[in-house]
Structures are given as structure tokens and as C-alpha cells.
C-alpha positions in Angstrom: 0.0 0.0 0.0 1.5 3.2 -0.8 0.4 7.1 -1.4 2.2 9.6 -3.3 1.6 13.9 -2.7 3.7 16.2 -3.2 5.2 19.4 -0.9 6.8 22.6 -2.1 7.7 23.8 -5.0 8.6 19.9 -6.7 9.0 17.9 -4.0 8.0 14.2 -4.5 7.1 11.4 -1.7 5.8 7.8 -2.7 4.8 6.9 0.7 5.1 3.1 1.2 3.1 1.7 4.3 3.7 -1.8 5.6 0.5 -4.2 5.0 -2.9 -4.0 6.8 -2.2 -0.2 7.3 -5.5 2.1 7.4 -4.2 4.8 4.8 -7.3 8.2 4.3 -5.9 11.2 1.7 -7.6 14.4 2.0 -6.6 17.7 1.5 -7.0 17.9 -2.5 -9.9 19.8 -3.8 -11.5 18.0 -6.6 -11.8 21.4 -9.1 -8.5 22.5 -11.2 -6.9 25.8 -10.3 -8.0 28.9 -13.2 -5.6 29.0 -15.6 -6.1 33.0 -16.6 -6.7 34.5 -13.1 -6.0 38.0 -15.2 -8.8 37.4 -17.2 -11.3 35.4 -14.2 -10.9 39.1 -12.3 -11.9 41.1 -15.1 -14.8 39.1 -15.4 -15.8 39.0 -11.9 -15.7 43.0 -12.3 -18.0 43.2 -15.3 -20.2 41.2 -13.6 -20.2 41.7 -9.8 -22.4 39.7 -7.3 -25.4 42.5 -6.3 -24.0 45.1 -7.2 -23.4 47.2 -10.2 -20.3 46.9 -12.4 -17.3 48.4 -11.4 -16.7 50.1 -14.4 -20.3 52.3 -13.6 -19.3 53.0 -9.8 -15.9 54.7 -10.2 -15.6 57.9 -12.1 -12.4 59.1 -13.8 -11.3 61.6 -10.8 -11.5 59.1 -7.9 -8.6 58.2 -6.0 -9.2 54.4 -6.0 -6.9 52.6 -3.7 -6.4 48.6 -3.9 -6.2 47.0 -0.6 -4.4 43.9 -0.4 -4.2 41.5 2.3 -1.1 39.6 3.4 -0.5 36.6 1.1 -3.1 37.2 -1.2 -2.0 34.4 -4.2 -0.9 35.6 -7.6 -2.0 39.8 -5.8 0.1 40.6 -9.5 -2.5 38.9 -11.9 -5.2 40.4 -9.5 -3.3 44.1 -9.5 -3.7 43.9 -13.4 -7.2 42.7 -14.1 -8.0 45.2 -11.8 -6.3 48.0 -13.0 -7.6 47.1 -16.5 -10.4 47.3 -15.8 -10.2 50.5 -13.6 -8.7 52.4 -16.9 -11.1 51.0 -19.3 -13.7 53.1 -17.0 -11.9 56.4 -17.8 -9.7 56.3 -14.2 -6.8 58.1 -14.3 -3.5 55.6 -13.3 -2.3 58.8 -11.6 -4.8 58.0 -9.3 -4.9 54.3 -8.1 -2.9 53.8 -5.1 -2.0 49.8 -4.5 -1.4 49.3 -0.6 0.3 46.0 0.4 2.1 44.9 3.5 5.4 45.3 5.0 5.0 41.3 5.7 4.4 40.3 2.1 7.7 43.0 1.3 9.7 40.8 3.8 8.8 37.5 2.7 10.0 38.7 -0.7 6.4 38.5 -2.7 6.7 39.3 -6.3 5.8 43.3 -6.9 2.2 43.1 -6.9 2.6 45.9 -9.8 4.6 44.1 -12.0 2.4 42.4 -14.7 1.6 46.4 -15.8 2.9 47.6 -18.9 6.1 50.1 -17.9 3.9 53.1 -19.0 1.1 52.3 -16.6 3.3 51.2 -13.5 5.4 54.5 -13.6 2.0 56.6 -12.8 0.4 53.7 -10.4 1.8 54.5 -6.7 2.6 51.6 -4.5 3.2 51.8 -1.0 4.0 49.7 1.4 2.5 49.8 5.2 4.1 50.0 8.3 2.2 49.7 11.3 4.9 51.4 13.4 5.1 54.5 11.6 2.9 57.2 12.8 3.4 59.7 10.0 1.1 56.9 8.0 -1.6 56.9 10.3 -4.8 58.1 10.2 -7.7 58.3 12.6 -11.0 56.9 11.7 -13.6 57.2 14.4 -13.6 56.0 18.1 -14.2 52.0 18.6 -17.0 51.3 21.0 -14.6 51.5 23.9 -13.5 54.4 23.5 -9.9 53.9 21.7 -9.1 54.8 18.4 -9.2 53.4 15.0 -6.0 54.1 13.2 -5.6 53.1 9.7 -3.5 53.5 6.8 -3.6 57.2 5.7 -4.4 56.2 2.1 -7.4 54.1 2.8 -9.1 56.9 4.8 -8.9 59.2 2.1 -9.4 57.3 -0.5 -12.6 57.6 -2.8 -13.1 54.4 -3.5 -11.4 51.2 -1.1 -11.5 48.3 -3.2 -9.9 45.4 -0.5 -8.6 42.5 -2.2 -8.2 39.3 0.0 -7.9 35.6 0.2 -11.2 33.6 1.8 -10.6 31.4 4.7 -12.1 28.8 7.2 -14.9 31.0 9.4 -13.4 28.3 12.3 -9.4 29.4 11.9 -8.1 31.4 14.9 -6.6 33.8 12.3 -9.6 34.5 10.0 -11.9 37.4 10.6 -14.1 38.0 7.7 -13.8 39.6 4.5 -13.0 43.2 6.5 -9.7 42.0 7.9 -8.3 42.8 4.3 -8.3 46.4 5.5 -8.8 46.2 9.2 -6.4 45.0 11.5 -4.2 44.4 8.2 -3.3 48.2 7.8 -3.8 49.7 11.4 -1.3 50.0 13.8 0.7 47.9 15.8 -1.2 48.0 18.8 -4.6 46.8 17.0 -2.6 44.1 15.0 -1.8 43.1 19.2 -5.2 42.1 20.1 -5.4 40.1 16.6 -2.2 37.8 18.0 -3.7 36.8 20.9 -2.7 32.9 21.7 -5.7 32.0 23.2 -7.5 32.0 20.0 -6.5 28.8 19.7 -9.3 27.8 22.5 -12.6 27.4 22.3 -13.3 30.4 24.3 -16.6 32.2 23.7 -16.8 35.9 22.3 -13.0 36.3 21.7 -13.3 35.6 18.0 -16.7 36.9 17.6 -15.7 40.3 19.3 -12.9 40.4 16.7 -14.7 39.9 13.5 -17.4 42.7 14.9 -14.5 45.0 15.3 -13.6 44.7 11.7 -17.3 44.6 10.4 -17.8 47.8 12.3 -14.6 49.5 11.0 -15.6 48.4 7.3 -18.8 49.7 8.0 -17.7 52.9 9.4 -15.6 53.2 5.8 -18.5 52.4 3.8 -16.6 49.8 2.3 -19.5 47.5 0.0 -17.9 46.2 -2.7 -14.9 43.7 -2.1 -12.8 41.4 -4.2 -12.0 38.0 -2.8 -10.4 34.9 -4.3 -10.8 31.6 -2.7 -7.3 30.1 -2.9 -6.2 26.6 -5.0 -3.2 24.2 -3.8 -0.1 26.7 -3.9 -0.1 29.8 -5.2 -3.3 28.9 -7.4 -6.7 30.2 -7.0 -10.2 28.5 -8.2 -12.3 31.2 -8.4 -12.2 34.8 -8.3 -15.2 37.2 -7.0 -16.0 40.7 -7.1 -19.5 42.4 -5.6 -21.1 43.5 -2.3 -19.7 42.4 0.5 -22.1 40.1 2.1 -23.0 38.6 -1.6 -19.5 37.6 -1.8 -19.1 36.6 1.8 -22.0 33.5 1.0 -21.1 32.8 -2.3 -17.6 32.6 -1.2 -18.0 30.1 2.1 -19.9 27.8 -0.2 -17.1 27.4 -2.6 -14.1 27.6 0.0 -16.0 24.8 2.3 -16.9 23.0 -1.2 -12.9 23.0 -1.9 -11.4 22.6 1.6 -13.8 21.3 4.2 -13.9 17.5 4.2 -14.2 14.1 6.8 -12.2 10.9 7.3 -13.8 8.1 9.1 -11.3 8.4 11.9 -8.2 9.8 13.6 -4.5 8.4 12.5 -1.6 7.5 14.8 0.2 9.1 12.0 -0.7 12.4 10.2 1.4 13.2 7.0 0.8 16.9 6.3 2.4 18.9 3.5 2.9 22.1 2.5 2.5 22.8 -1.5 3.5 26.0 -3.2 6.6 28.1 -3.3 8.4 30.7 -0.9 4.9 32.7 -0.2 3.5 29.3 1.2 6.5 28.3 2.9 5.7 30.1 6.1 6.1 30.0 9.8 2.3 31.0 9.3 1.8 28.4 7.6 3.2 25.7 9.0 1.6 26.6 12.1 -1.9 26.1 10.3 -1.0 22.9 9.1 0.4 21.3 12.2 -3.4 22.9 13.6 -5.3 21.0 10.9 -2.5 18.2 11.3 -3.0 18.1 15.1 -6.9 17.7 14.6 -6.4 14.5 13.2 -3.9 12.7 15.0 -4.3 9.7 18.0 -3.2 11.3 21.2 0.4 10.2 21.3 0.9 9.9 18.0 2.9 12.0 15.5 2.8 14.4 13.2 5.1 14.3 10.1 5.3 18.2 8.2 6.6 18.0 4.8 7.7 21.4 3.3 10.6 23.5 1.9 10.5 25.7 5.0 13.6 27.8 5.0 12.9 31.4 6.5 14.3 32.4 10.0 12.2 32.2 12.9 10.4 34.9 14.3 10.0 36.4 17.6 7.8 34.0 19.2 9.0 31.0 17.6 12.8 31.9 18.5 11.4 32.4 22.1 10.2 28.5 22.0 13.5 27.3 21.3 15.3 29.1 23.6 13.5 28.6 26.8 13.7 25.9 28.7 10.4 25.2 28.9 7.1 25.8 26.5 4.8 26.7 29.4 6.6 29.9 30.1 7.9 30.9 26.5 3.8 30.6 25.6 3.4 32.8 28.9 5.7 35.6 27.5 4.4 35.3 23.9 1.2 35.6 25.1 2.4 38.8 26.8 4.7 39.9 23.9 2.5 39.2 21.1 4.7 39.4 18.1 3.6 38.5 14.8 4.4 35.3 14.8 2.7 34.5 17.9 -0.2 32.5 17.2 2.3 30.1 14.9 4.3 29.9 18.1 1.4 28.8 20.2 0.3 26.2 17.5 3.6 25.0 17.4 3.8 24.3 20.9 0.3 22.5 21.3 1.4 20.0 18.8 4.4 19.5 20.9 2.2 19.2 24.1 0.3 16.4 22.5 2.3 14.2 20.1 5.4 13.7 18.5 6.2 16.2 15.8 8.9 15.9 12.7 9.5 18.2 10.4 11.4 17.4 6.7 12.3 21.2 5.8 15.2 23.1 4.8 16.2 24.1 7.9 19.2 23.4 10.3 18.6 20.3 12.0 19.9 22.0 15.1 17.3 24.5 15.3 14.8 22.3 14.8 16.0 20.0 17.5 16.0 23.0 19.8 12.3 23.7 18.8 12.0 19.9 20.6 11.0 18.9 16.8 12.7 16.0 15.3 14.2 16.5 11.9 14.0 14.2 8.8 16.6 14.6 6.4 14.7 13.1 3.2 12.1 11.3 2.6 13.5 8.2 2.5 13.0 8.8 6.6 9.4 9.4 6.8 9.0 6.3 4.7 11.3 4.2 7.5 8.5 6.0 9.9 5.3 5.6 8.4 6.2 1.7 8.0 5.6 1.7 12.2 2.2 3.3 12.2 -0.7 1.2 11.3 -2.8 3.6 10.6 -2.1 6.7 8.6 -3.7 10.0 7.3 -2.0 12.2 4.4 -3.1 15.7 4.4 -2.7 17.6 1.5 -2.3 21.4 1.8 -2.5 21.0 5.1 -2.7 24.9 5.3 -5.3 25.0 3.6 -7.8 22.5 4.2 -9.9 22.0 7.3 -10.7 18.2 8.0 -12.3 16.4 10.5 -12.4 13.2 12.1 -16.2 11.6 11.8 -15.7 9.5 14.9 -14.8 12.5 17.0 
């Protein structure tokens, strides 16, 4: 018996199990990713779910300014159909403003800008934000506490916010609704706090809901209706792209994402095979925290957890604070305090650790994996030697991705 998936870029496994092993795949949604993503937007735009075209709702002095959210796959094919089709409506370039994030600039996305011709580009501003500078700032209105909302200068005096982001699992600790594209994403470092707060990852009542309000409200107080939203493929690919009001997007969208990434397997695994597909934008501390999450969720207690991807980046804050303490209980204890942006990986990291045993085939030095109390796998030739001692074993598929559960749970 044997299963074969893929992780990273063009990484290969043929996973041979010994005989009588219970073997469950999941993670692989049945529709193929678009091929012209370019061409799926502009479509989306002439033909918007409850609302009217784009091209009739901006007029050519607007100061339109694209929103996008961290991670957002293939944000340049997106950029383009957008601007297209902005400039088709008698826009001036001069006047679209695209706003990404200082994360996206450090984990070296392509320049979301670049599909544009050289003559558009040059009159097309692009600005990256940074939470911790003030002079980028703006205030909003006062949230129902009393505190302010800060956001990105451009977005508050903007004429038209069109946000562009990536649909998730309503479940995830780290989704909050369509809004998030704009709010925490491009507030300032003290909002993006609250957002990181470890104990998402518990079933504690109001803490999410209280979150997504926040952003609804601050959407609201924008009068941000019309949104853009993809719902993401394996990788970098996407398998559908919509434009239109946001609540018509936000059903239309959960059917398709749940269609694509929510599934069952009869039963839990002693051993969970999870992978990570895609190139450097998907090869994340972000996301291998989700996938050792979605991983964890399937997994006997005891059992382990094998992570396949071409994880090479450095470790943040929180996760640097795990492997140099001594013990997990108090590094979660001062990342809960601390917050940095890695924080909720961190704390997803260390849960896994808490419950079963966790290796990790990546690209990084054995001896900080070893500190993280992970054991490495130098090829796959070693998770084949492992999975031969389980008899029972679940491979998950963009792991980061999907959302699976166990039926007899």
C-alpha cells in the first residue's frame, strides 16, 4: 500500500506503508486551479455579485486605492485585471494607489505591480505599510470602547477602497471576515496586538466573535461595499475569483471555499502526513503553524505528526522564544504577553508538541529544529522508515489550507 503527494515547490514522496495499514488522503480539492486568473478578475468585475459593475461606480477623478491583504496568491494577476479594468472606466493611473504589506515585502512577494505595462506602472503609486510609523496613520472614528481606530492614511482618504483578500475557514483562529483585508491588516501595531492573541486557539466564547465585529464595524464605518475576494487553489493557485457586495461575496464565497477545503475521514491516525504545497509565499512559519493545527486535529493522542515542506525562513520572535527557553509553558506565557507576529504560529507549534510527536522534513538546520524539541527528517526516504511503524495513517494535503475532521470525533 503506498500514497504519493507532493510538498513545495517539486517535491515528490511515494509513501510506502507496511500491510494491513489504514491509509485516508484528503486535502486535494476535486476542481482545477484557473488557468487566466488575469482574465477570471476582469470578469468578476463586469459582472459583480449584487452590485453594479465596477466600471459604472468609479468615475475618472476618484482616487481608488487597492487594498491587499497579506498573502493574497498571484495579488500581480489580480493588481492587473484590476487596474484594466479600472482604466477601461476612464480612471486616471495617476490615481490608483496599491497598498500592500510590510509582511508580504519581507517575505519577498513578487511586486504586486509588475504584470503592468512600464507606462502604466510609472504613474500607479505603490506603498508599502508599516504599522509602526505614525506619519502613516490616520484616525478613523472612536471604537465602541473608547480607543481609536487608526488606519492607513491612504485608505481613509481614499474615494473608493477596493480590499482585495484571500477567503478562509470561518473556524481558523486567524480568519476574521472579509473586512480584515483592510482592518487589522493596515492599522497600527497595537490593533494588529489584540489580533495575535494565543488564546484564540481555544474554544473560548466571544474572543473571535468580538474580533470579527471589530472589523465589520470598522468596514462599515468606511463604507466599504464592494470587495474582491479569491478563494485560494493548492499553492499559489486560485479557483475562483469574486467581485461584488460584500455580504454577496461573503455566501457565495464560504460555499465554494467549504466545497474546496472542508472535508471528513472516518477516523483519527496515529500518524498524520501533512504537507505544504506552493513556493516561498506558502512556505511560512504562518503556515506551518496552520498545518500542524489542521495536522493536530487528526492525530491519535500520542501519536505524530510528520510536516513535509521546503520551509527555509528564520524564525520569528515567538518561535525563537520557544527554542530558547527551557520550557514551553513559560515561553507561551511571555508570547502571550509579547504578542509578536508570529505568535499564534508559536502557540500552534507548541500545542502540537504538548500532545504528540512532531517531525518536520524542511530546509532548515537540524539544530534549530532539534532546539524547537522537533525532530528533523533529512529526506524522505525517513518518513518512509516512519510511516512503516504506524498502522494507521492520514495524508493531508495542503494542510494549510484545508480544514478536515475526524467523523468518529
Amino acid at each position: 500500500m503506498h500514497a504519493t503527494f507532493r510538498f513545495g515547490i517539486d517535491g515528490l514522496v511515494d509513501l510506502e506503508l507496511a500491510n494491513g495499514t489504514w491509509l485516508a488522503e484528503c486535502g486535494t480539492p476535486a476542481e482545477p486551479p484557473l488557468e487566466d486568473l488575469r482574465a477570471a478578475v476582469d470578469a468578476a468585475l463586469a459582472e459583480p455579485l449584487s452590485y453594479p459593475p465596477l466600471a459604472r461606480s468609479a468615475t475618472p477623478g476618484d482616487r481608488v486605492v487597492l487594498v491587499l491583504e497579506q498573502a493574497v496568491p498571484q495579488a500581480d494577476a489580480i493588481v492587473a485585471g484590476v487596474v484594466a479594468h479600472l482604466m477601461r472606466a476612464g480612471v486616471d493611473p495617476d490615481g490608483i494607489l496599491v497598498l500592500r504589506t510590510l509582511a508580504d515585502v519581507q517575505a519577498e512577494v513578487p511586486d504586486p505591480c509588475r504584470l503592468l505595462s512600464e507606462a502604466v506602472r510609472s504613474r500607479i503609486t505603490l506603498l508599502t505599510h508599516d504599522p509602526a510609523d505614525r506619519q502613516q496613520l490616520a484616525y478613523l472614528a472612536a471604537a465602541e470602547d473608547g480607543t481609536p481606530i487608526l488606519l492607513n492614511r491612504a485608505i481613509v482618504e481614499a474615494d473608493v477602497v477596493l480590499p482585495v483578500g484571500c477567503l478562509g475557514d470561518r473556524r481558523a483562529p486567524d480568519y476574521h471576515g472579509i473586512y480584515a483585508a483592510v482592518y487589522p491588516t493596515f492599522s497600527d501595531h497595537r490593533t494588529l496586538m489584540r489580533f495575535r492573541f494565543p488564546d484564540l486557539l481555544k474554544p473560548r466564547k466571544g474572543l473571535k466573535k468580538q474580533l470579527v465585529k471589530s472589523c465589520n464595524d470598522v468596514g462599515w464605518l468606511l463604507g466599504v461595499s464592494f470587495t474582491i475576494q479569491v478563494v485560494p487553489g493548492p499553492g499559489e493557485g486560485v479557483l475562483h475569483a469574486l467581485a461584488g457586495e460584500v455580504g454577496a461575496v461573503r455566501r457565495r464565497g464560504r460555499k465554494l471555499y467549504e466545497r474546496a477545503w472542508v472535508g471528513s475521514v472516518p477516523r483519527r491516525a496515529s500518524l498524520v502526513v501533512a504537507a505544504l504545497s506552493g513556493g516561498p509565499p506558502r512556505q511560512t512559519w504562518h503556515d506551518v503553524g496552520r498545518a500542524l493545527a489542521a495536522a493536530t486535529a487528526l492525530v491519535e493522542e500520542g501519536g505524530a505528526i510528520a510536516l513535509c515542506c521546503e520551509l527555509a525562513a528564520e524564525p520569528g520572535p515567538a518561535v525563537r522564544q520557544l527554542a530558547d527557553s527551557g520550557s514551553r509553558r513559560d515561553a507561551i506565557c511571555q508570547i502571550r504577553k509579547d504578542r509578536p507576529e508570529d505568535a499564534l504560529a508559536a502557540a500552534q507549534l507548541a500545542d502540537a508538541l504538548d500532545r504528540v510527536h512532531v517531525y518536520l522534513l524542511s530546509r532548515l538546520d537540524d539544530a534549530l529544529v532539534e532546539q524547537l524539541g522537533v525532530v528533523p527528517l533529512a529526506r524522505p526516504a525517513e518518513l518512509v522508515r516512519l510511516a512503516r511503524r504506524h498502522s494507521s495513517c492520514i495524508v493531508l494535503s495542503n494542510a494549510a489550507r484545508a480544514t478536515v475532521t475526524a467523523e468518529a470525533d
